[in-house]
C-alpha positions in Angstrom: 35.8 -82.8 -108.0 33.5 -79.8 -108.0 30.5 -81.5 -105.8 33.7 -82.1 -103.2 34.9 -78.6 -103.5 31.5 -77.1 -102.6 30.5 -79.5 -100.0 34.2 -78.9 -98.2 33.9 -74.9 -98.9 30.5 -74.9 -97.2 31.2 -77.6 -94.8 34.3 -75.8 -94.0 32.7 -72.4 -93.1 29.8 -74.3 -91.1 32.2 -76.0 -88.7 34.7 -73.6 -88.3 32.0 -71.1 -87.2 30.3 -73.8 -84.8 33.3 -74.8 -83.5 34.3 -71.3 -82.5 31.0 -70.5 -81.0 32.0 -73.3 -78.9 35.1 -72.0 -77.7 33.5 -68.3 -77.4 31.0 -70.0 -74.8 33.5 -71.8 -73.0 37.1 -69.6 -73.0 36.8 -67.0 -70.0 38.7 -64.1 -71.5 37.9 -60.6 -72.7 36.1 -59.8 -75.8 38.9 -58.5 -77.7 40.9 -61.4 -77.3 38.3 -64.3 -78.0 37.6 -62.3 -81.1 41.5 -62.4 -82.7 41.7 -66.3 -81.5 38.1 -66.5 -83.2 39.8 -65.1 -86.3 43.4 -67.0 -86.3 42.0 -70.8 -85.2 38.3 -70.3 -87.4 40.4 -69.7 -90.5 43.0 -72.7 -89.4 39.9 -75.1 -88.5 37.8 -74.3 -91.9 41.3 -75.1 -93.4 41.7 -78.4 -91.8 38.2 -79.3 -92.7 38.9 -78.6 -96.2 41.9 -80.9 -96.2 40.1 -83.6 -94.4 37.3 -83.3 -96.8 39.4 -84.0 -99.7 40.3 -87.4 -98.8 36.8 -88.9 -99.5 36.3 -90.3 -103.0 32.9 -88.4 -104.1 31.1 -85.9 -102.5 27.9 -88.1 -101.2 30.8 -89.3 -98.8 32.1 -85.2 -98.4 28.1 -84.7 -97.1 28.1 -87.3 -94.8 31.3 -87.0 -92.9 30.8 -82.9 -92.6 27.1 -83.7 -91.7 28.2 -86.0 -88.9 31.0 -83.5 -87.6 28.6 -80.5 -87.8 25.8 -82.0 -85.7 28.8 -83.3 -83.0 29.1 -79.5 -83.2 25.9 -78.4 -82.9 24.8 -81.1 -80.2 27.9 -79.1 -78.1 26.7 -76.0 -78.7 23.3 -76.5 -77.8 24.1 -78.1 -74.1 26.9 -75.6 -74.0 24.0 -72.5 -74.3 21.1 -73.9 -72.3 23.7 -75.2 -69.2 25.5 -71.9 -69.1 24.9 -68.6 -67.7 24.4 -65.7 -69.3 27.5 -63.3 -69.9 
């Protein structure tokens, strides 16, 4: 239980903040308000990580599954940096 809580706690945090980063690179709004939906949707999407982490049986299965999702998210975020302008 404990490997699967630290794995989905860390894995969590990873993807919710590479998600968001996504969203910041791609959402054409002011800085103010990509900064509250950063807040509200990073804390629902580490949450829904969590939740989908905990349906695995160990946590050798946690790592791989968050592992996967978090290079998805960092492939993104890479083509999303070099392909887009600069603020």
């Amino acid at each position: 239980m404990w490997p699967k809580s630290i794995i989905a706690f860390l894995g969590g945090l990873l993807l919710s903040v590479s998600i968001m980063l996504s969203l910041y690179l791609l959402l054409p709004l002011a800085i103010d308000i990509k900064l509250l939906l950063g807040l509200l949707s990073g804390f629902l999407i580490w949450v829904a990580v969590m939740v989908y982490c905990y349906s695995f049986n160990n946590g050798k299965a946690v790592a791989v599954a968050c592992g996967k999702l978090l290079m998805l998210s960092l492939l993104v975020n890479a083509v999303l940096f070099w392909t887009l302008p600069p603020l």
